[in-house]
N, C-alpha and C positions, 0 to 999 in steps of 0.2 A: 336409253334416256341419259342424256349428260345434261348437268344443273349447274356445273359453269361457276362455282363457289371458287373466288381465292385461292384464300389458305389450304380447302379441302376438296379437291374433287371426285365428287361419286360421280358414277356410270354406273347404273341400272341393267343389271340384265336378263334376259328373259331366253329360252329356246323352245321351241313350238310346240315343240313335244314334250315338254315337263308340262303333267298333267297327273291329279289325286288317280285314286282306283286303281283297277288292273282290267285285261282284258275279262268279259262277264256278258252274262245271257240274259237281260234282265227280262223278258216278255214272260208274263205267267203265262204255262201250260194251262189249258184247257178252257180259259176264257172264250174262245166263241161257242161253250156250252152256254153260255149266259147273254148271249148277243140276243136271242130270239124274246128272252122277257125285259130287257134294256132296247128293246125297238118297241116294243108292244108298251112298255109305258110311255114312254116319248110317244107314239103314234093317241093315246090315250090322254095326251096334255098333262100327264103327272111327273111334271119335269125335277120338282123336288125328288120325290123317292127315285127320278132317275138318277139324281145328282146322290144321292145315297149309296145307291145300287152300285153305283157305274164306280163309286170311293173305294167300296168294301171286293169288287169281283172283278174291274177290267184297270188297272192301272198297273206299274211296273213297279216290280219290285228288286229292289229298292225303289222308291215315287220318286227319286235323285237321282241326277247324273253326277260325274266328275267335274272338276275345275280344273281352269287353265292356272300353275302356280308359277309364280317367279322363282327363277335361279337364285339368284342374288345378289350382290353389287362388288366392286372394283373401288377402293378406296385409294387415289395420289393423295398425300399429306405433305405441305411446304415445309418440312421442318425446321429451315432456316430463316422462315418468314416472322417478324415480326412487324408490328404497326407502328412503330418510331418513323418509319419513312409510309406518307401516305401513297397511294392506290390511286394511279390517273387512268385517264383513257383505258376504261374498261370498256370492253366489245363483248357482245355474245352475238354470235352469227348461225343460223343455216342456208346455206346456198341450196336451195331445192332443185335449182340447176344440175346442182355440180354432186348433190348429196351430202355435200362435205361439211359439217361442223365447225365451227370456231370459236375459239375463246380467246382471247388478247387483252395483254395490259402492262400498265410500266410502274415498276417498281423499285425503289433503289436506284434510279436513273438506269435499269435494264427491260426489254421491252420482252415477255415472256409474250409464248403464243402457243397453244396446243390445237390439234385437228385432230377428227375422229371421223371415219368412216366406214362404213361396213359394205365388205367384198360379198354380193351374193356367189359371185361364181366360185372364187373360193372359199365360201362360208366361214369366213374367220370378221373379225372388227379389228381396224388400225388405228393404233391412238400413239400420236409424235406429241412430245413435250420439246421446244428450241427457245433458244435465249440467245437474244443480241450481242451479249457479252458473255465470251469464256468461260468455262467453271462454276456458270451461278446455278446448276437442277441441282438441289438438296432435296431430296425427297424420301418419305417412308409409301413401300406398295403394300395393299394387306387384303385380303378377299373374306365375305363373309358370306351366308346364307340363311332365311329364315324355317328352311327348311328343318326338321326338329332333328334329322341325322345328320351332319355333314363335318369337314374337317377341311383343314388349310396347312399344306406341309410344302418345302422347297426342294425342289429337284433340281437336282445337278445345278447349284447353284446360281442357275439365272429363270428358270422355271417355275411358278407358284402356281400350284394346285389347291382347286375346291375338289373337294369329291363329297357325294351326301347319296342320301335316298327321300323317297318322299316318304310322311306317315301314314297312318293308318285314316279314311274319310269314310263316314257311311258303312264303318264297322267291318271296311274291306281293307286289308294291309296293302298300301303302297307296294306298288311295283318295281317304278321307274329309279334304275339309278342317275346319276348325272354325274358328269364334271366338266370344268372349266379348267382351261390351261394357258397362263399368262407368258408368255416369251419377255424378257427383257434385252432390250439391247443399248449401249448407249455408245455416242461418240466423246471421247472425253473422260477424265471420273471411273469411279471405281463402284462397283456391286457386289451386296454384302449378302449373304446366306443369314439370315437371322432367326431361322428356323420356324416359325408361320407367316414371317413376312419377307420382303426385301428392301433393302433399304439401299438409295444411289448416295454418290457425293462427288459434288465437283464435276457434272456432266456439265455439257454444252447441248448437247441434244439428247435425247430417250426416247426410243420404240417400244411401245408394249404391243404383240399382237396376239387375239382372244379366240380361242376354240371353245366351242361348247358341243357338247353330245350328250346325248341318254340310252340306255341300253332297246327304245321303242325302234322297232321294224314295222313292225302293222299294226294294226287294233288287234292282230290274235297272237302277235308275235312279240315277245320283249328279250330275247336272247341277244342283244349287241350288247357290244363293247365299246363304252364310251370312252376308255384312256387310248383302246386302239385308234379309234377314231379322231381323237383330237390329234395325240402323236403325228399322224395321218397329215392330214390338217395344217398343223405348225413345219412340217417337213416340205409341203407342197407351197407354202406361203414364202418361197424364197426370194430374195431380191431388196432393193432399197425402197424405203419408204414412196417417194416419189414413183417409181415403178407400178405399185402394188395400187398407191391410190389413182393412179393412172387408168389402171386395167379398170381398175371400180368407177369411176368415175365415165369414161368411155360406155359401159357397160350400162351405167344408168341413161347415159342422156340417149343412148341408141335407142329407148323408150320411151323417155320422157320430153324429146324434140319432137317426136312426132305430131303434136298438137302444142299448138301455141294459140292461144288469146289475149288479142290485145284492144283495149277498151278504148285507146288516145290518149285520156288523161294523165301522164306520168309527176305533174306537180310534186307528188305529195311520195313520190318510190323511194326518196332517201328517207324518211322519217324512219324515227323507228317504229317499228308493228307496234306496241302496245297503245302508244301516243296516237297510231295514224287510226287505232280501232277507236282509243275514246275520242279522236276529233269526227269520224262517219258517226256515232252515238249520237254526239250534239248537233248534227245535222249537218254536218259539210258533206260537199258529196266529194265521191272518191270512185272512181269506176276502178279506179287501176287496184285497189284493196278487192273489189268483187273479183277481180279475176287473179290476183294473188289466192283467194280461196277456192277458186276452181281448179288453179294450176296445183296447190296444195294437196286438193283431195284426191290428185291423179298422185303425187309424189306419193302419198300414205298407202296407197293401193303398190303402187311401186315396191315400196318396202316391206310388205305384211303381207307378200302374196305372188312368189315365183314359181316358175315351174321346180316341183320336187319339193315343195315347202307347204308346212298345214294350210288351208283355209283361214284369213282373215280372219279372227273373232269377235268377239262385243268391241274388243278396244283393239281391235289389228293383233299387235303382237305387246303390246305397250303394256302391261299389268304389274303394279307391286305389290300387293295383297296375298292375303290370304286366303281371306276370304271376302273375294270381290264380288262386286255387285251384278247378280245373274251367273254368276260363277261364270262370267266371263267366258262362256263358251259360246256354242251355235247355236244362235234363235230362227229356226225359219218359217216363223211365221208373218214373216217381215223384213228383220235385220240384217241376215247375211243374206240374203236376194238384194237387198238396196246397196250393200256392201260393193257387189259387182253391176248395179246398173250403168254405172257407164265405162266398163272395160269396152267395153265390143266399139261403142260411139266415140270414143277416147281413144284411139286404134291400144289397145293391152290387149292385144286375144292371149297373151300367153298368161298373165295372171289370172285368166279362167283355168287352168292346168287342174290347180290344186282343188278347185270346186269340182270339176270331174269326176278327177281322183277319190273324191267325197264320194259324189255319188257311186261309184263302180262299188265302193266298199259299202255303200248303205244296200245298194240291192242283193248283196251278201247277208246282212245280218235284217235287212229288213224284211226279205223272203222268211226267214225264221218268224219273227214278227206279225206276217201276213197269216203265215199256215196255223200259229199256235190261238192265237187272240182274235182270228177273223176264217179259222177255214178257209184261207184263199189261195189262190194263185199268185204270183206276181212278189212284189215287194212293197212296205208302206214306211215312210216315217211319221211322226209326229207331230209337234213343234218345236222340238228341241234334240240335238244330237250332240254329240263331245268327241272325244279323241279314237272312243273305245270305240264309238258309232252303235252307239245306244240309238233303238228306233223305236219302242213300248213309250204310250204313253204317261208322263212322268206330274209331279206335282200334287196338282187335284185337279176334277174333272173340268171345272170352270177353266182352267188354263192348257190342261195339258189333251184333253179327250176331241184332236182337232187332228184326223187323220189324212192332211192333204200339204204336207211341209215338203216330201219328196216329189207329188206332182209339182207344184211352184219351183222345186229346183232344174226339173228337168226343162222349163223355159230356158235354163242357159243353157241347155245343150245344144235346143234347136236354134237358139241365138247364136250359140260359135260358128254354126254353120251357114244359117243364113247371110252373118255377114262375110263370110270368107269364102263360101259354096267349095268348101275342102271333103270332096265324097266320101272320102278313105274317112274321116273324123268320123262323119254320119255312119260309114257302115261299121265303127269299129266299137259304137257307142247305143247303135238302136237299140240293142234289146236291154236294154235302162229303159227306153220308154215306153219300146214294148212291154217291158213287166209290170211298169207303173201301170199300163191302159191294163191288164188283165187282172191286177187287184181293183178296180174299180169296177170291170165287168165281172167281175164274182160277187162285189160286195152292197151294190148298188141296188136299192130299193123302188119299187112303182109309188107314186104318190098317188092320191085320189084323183088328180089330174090328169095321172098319166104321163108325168115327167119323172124320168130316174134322176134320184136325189141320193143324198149320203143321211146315212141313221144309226150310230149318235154324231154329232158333229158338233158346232160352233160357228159364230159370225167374232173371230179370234177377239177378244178374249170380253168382250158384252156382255151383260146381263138386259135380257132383251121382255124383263118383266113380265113373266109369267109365271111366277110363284111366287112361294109367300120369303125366301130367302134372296142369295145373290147367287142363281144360277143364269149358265151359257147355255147349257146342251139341250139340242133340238137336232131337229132335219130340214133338210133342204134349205140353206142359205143359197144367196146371190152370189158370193163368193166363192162357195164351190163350182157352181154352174158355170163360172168363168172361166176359174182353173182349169175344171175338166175340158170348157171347150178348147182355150189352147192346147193342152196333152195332146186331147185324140187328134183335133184338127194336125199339127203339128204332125203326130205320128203318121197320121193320112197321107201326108206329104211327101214324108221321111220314105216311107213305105214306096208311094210314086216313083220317085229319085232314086229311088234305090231295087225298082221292078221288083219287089217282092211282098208276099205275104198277101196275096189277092183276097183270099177269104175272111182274113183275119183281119184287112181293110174296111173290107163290106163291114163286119161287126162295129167296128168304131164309128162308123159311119150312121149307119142304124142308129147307134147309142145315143154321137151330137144331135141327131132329129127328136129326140126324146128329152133334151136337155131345156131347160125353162133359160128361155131370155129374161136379160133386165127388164124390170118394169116399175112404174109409177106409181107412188102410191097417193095416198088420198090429200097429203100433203102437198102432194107436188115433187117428191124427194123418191130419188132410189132407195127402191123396197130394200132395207137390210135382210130381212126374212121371205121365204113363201108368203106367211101372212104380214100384214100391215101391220104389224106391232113397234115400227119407229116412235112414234112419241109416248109409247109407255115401259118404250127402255131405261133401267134402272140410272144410266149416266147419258145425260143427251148430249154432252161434249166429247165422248170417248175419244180419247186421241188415234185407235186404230178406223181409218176411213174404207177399209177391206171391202166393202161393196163396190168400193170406186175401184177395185182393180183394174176391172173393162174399159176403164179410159184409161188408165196408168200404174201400173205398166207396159199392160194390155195393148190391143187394138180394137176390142170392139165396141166403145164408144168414140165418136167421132163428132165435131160440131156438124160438119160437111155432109155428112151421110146418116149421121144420127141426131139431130140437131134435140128430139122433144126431150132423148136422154141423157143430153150434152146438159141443158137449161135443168134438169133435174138431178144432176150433178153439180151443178153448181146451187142451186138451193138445197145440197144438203150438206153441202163446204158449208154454207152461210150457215145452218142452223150447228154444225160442229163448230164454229170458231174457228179462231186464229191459234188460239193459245193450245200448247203440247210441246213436250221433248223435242227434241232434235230430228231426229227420226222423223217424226210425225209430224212436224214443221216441213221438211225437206219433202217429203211426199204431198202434202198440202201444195209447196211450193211447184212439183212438178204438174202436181194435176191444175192449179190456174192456168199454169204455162200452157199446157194442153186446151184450157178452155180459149187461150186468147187476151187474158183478161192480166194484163202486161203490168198495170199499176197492182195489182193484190200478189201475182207473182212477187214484184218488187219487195214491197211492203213485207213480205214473210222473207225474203232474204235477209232485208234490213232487220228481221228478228232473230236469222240465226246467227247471225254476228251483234247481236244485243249483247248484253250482261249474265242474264238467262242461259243463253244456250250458246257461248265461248268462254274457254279457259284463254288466260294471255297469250300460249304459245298457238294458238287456232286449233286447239284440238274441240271439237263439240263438248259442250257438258248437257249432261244430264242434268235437270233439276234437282235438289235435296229429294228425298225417300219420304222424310220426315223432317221434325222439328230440330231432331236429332242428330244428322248429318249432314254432311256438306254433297256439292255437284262433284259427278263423276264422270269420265270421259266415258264417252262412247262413241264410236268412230263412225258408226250408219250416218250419221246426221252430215260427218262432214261427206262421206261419200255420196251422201243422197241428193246435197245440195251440189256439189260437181255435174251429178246428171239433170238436176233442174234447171240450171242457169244454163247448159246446152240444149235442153227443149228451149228455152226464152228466145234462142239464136235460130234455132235450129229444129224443127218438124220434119218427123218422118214417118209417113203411114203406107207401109210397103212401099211399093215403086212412084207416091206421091211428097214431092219434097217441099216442104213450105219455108219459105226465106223468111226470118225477122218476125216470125208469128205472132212472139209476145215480147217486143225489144220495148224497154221502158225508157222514157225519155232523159232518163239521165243516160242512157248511153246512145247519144246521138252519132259517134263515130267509133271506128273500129276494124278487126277483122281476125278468125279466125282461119286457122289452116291444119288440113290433116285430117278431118271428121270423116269418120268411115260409115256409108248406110249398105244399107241391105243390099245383098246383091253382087258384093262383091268391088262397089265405089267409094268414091274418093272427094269429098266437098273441103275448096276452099272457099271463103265469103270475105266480103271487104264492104264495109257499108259508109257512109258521108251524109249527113243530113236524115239519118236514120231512113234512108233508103239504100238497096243495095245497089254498087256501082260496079262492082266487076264479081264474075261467079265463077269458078275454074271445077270441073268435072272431069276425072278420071276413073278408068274401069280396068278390074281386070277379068273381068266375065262381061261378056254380051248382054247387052238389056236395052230397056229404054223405060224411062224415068221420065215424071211431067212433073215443070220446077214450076210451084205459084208463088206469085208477088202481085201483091194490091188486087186481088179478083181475077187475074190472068194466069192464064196456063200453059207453059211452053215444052211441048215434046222432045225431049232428047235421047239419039238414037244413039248407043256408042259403038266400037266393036272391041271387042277382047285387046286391050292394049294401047286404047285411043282414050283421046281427049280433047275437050270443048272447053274455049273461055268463052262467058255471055258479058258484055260491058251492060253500061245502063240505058243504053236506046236500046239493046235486044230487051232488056225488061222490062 
C-alpha cells in the first residue's frame, strides 16, 4: 500500500504467509459419538437444544482460527523538506495497465517523482525516488513492525533489516518468523549506516528493493529460513531499475491484456477517480468508470493471487491490522468462491493455482476432520479456513456448524477444467472431488421424503425461525442440494473423461436422483428450507441469498429452461432487497444479470460504487460493524462485481451463449475482447446501438456452441484451431 504523503512516505507491507498460530489439529476427537443425538434432535424440531448441543460437543477447538497479520511498513522521511516553498502539481497515480505506482510533485522549483512496483516473478517490490535537479533526495529510511517481537538493524551498510516473530493468539505461541530486507542504491550522494535506520544525502536518484519471507513451508511445516530467503532474493533482483520494472511490468500485462472492456464513452478518463466517482454519484453517467471497476477487480485478482502465492483473502493481500475484521482470512461460505468467479471468464486460469493448492491441502487435514467429528470417509471443510487449513467447525453453531465450504470449492476445479479441457489438470486433481463425493455419501441422511439431505447444517448463516433464540442449524437446505448436485454431477463427468471409477460413478449417480430440486414456496419465492419457513425467518433481508445459488453461480436455474424458478427467484431478490455489503451486492448484481432484468442489475452496480460500499482508491468497503467503527475493505465485493458486469455482457450456460443478455442502456456502445467459455473458446463482442454488430469466436478444442441474440439462435461449429467472425446481418 503506498499513501503517496509528501514529506513522509509509508508503504505498507504485508507477506502472505504472516499469519497468528502455528501448525494444529483443531477437529475434537470423538465427536461423531454425538452426531446420532445432534440429528435426532434436529430431526425432532428441537433446534434450540440442538444449537446447545451442537456448542458444548461438535465445534473446534479452539472455536478460532488464525489471522492473516501485517508485516509492517517502510518509512522515506524528506528530511530536507520544509514548507517555506509550497507543494505544486501533486499526482498520485496507478496505472493498472502497467501495475506501476506513482507519486509526483515540484518543489523548491524541483520536480520529485517516485515509482513502486512489485515483481511477482521475482518476488521482491521496487521503489525509485529521482529528481529533476542533481543532489536534491535527502532522505531518513527506517522500518517498523506491529508485530510485538521484532527489530530493525543495518547490514553492510546499505541493507536494513526487520526481523520479528509473531505472538502468542488463542493461547497458541506464534510460530511464524519474518523478515524484510531493504537494498539501498543510489546514483549521486552518499549513504549513511545510522544503526536502525539509513539515512541518503545529496542523491539524484534512490533504489530501494524489498524482500520479505517467513520461516512457513506448509500448513505443517515452519522450518525456513527467511534471512536465506531474502539474501536469496535481493541477490537474484540484479540489474537497473528500468530493467527490473520492465520484466514486472511485461509480466503483468501478459495477463492483464488478455481482456479488455471498453464502454465508448471516454469524456470523463482524465478526471481524477475520486471527482469522476462523486460526479457517477450525482448522476452523470460514465460507462467508462464501470469498466475502469471491472478492469480493476481483474488487476486486484492479479496481484493477490499467483501461482505459488496464498489464496486471495477477505482483503486480497492488503491488511494493516491486527486485529482485522473476520481475521481476514478464508470465508467459504461465500467470499473466497466470489473472489475467483471471474478468473476462468477473465482468461486468469493461473490465479486459480493457489486455490488448488488450498484445496489439495484441505483434503489433507480435512480427511482428519471427516474421520474424527463425522466417521467418514473423504475430506470436509467448513466455512471457514486460514493458513494452517483449519477445516473443524469454528465460532458457534449459528455460523460456523455449515459443513459444505470444500464442496463449493471444488466448483473451481471442475471450472479450470471445463474452461481449458486440460485432462492432465483433471486427472491430477480428481480425487479432491472424489473424496469430497465420499464424505457426503457416508454422511448423508434419508429424509421423510426420501431425499438425501445433510444433518446438522445451515442455509449460511440464517435464522430460519424456529426456536425460541437466533438459531441456523437444521437439515436439508436448498443450498446444499445445489452444491451437491454440482460436486457429484461434475464428478460424473470428471469420472467419464477420465474412463474411470465405473462403480463409484453409478453411486453418485444414484445419490443426484435422490437429491431435492428447488422448489416453490407458498410465496411464490425459492424455498430456503425443505420446509416453507421463508417468512418466519428471524431476518427477511439477510444479505446471504444461498438458495439462489442454482441460478448463480450455478447452472441449474435458468429463465430458458427453468422459467417458473427463474420468476421465483426473482420474487425472492424483491423480497431480500437491494441493500447489503458488497459481497452481497455483487452477487445480487450477478443474479439480475442472470435474470435478464438489465435496469436492477444496473441500479446495484450504481450501488457498489455509492458511498456505502467504495473506499476512494475503489477498494469495496464493508459497511461499519457498529456504531462504533468505520467501513473496511473487503475485496469479494470488488471481485464479485468484475463477474457481474460480464454476466450483463456476456451469458453462458454451457455450450449456449447469449450476447447482451442484460446490457443497460446507459451502455449503448462498446466491445469486449478475450472472454474465455467453456469448452475451451474464445469470445470477442463489439456492440453499436446496443445491438451486437460483429462477434469473433475462437477454439481451441472442437465443439459447437448456439450464439442467441434477440430470440434467435445460430449454430457454431468450430474445429480445434478455427475461428468464425459473425457481423450483424449473421445476427
Amino acid at each position: 500500500m503506498v499513501y503517496g504523503n509528501v514529506k513522509r512516505e509509508r508503504i505498507q507491507l504485508n507477506e502472505d504467509t504472516l499469519w497468528s498460530g502455528a501448525p494444529n489439529a483443531s477437529s475434537t476427537p470423538q465427536s461423531f459419538k454425538h452426531l446420532p443425538h445432534l440429528r435426532d434432535l434436529i430431526a425432532r424440531g428441537r433446534y434450540d437444544e440442538a444449537d446447545t448441543f451442537a456448542a458444548s460437543h461438535f465445534m473446534a477447538k479452539p472455536s478460532r482460527q488464525s489471522k492473516f497479520l501485517p508485516l509492517g511498513e517502510l518509512n522515506i522521511e524528506m528530511t530536507d523538506m520544509n514548507f517555506l516553498h509550497p507543494v505544486t502539481e501533486y499526482e498520485r497515480c496507478l496505472d493498472i495497465d502497467s501495475s506501476l505506482a506513482t507519486v509526483q510533485y515540484r518543489f523548491n522549483e524541483t520536480l520529485f517523482k517516485r515509482e513502486i512496483i512489485a515483481s511477482s516473478d521475482r518476488r521482491v517490490l521496487l521503489i525509485r525516488f529521482t529528481a529533476d535537479t542533481p543532489g536534491q533526495i535527502t532522505c531518513q529510511i527506517s522500518a517498523g513492525s506491529p508485530q510485538p517481537c521484532s527489530n530493525v538493524r543495518v547490514d553492510r551498510g546499505q541493507e536494513l533489516i526487520l526481523g520479528g516473530r509473531t505472538g502468542p493468539d488463542l493461547d497458541v505461541a506464534g510460530a511464524l518468523e519474518f523478515e524484510g530486507r531493504f537494498r539501498v542504491e543510489t546514483q549521486g550522494g552518499t549513504v549513511h549506516d545510522k544503526g536502525d535506520f539509513i539515512s541518503v544525502t545529496g542523491a539524484t536518484e534512490m533504489t530501494i528493493i524489498v524482500a520479505l519471507a517467513t520461516n512457513y513451508k506448509t500448513f505443517d511445516d515452519v522450518t525456513g529460513r527467511p534471512a536465506e530467503v531474502t539474501q536469496k532474493l535481493l541477490r537474484q533482483a540484479q540489474g537497473t531499475f528500468e530493467q527490473l520494472a520492465h520484466e514486472a511490468v511485461t509480466s503483468h500485462r501478459a495477463i492483464f491484456r488478455r481482456v479488455v472492456l471498453d464502454l465508448g464513452d471516454h469524456a470523463q478518463d482524465s478526471l481524477p477517480t475520486d471527482v469522476r466517482i462523486n460526479r457517477f454519484r450525482a448522476g452523470y453517467s460514465d460507462p467508462g468508470l464501470c469498466a475502469l471497476y471491472f478492469a480493476y477487480g481483474r488487476y486486484l485478482l492479479i496481484s493477490s493471487s499467483r501461482p505459488g502465492s496464498q489464496v486471495a483473502n477477505l482483503q486480497g493481500i492488503w491488511n494493516e491490522d491486527m486485529q482485522p475484521n473476520w481475521d481476514s482470512k478464508y470465508t467459504v461460505n461465500i467470499n473466497i468462491e466470489m473472489n475467483y468467479w471471474a478468473a476462468e471468464s477473465t482468461a486468469m486460469p493461473e490465479m486459480v493455482e493457489p486455490l488448488v493448492d488450498l484445496l489439495a491441502d484441505l483434503a489433507v487435514t480435512g480427511a482428519e476432520t471427516a474421520k474424527l467429528m463425522y466417521g467418514a470417509r473423504g475430506w470436509v471443510c467448513h466455512h471457514n479456513t486460514d493458513l494452517w487449513r483449519s477445516t473443524a467447525p469454528i465460532d458457534y453453531p449459528a455460523a460456523g456448524l455449515w459443513p459444505m465450504g470444500g464442496a463449493w470449492l471444488c466448483k473451481h476445479l471442475w471450472d479450470n477444467y471445463d474452461y481449458g479441457r486440460d485432462v492432465d489438470f483433471l486427472a491430477r486433481n480428481y480425487y479432491i472431488m472424489e473424496g469430497a463425493c465420499q464424505f457426503y455419501l457416508d454422511t448423508a441422511v434419508e429424509s421423510e421424503e426420501g431425499h438425501m439431505i445433510i444433518s446438522p447444517t445451515m442455509s449460511p448463516e440464517n435464522a430460519h425461525g424456529q426456536g425460541a433464540t437466533f438459531v441456523t442449524i437444521c437439515a436439508g437446505t436448498t443450498f446444499d442440494a445445489q452444491i451437491l448436485r454440482d460436486l457429484f454431477e461434475s464428478t460424473v463427468r470428471a469420472s467419464q473423461t477420465l474412463n474411470q471409477d465405473t462403480d463409484f460413478r453409478q453411486e453418485l449417480v444414484t445419490f443426484v436422483s435422490k437429491l431435492r430440486r428447488a422448489e416453490i414456496g407458498s410465496q411464490g419465492q425459492i424455498k430456503e428450507w425443505d420446509r416453507d419457513w421463508d417468512s418466519m425467518a428471524t431476518d427477511l433481508e439477510h444479505r446471504h441469498v444461498s438458495h439462489l445459488y442454482g441460478m448463480y453461480p450455478s447452472e441449474q436455474i435458468d429463465p430458458r429452461t427453468t422459467p417458473d424458478l427463474a420468476t421465483a427467484t426473482a420474487v425472492t431478490l424483491n423480497q431480500r432487497g437491494n441493500e447489503g455489503p458488497g459481497w452481497s451486492t455483487a452477487w445480487k448484481l450477478g443474479l439480475w444479470a442472470k435474470l435478464g432484468d438489465s435496469e436492477r442489475a444496473y441500479t446495484l452496480l450504481r450501488q457498489l460504487l455509492g458511498p456505502d460500499l467504495l473506499l476512494g482508491n475503489m477498494f469495496d468497503a464493508h459497511p461499519p460493524l457498529d456504531e462504533f467503527s468505520l467501513s473496511c475493505f473487503q475485496i469479494d465485493g470488488n471481485l464479485g462485481g468484475t463477474a457481474g458486469i460480464l454476466e450483463m455482457i456476456v451469458g453462458c450456460h454451457r455450450d449456449q451463449i447469449y450476447l447482451l443478455p442484460s446490457l443497460p442502456k446507459e451502455w449503448p456502445q462498446g466491445k469486449i475482447t478475450g472472454i474465455r467459455l467453456r469448452g475451451g473458446w474464445t469470445l470477442d463482442l463489439e456492440w453499436q446501438d446496443s445491438a451486437p454488430v460483429r462477434v469473433m469466436l475462437s477454439a481451441t478444442v472442437a465443439g459447437q456452441k448456439d450464439i442467441f441474440w434477440n430470440k434467435r439462435s445460430i449454430p457454431v461449429d468450430l474445429v480445434a484451431g478455427g475461428e468464425i467472425i459473425l457481423e450483424a446481418t449473421d445476427l
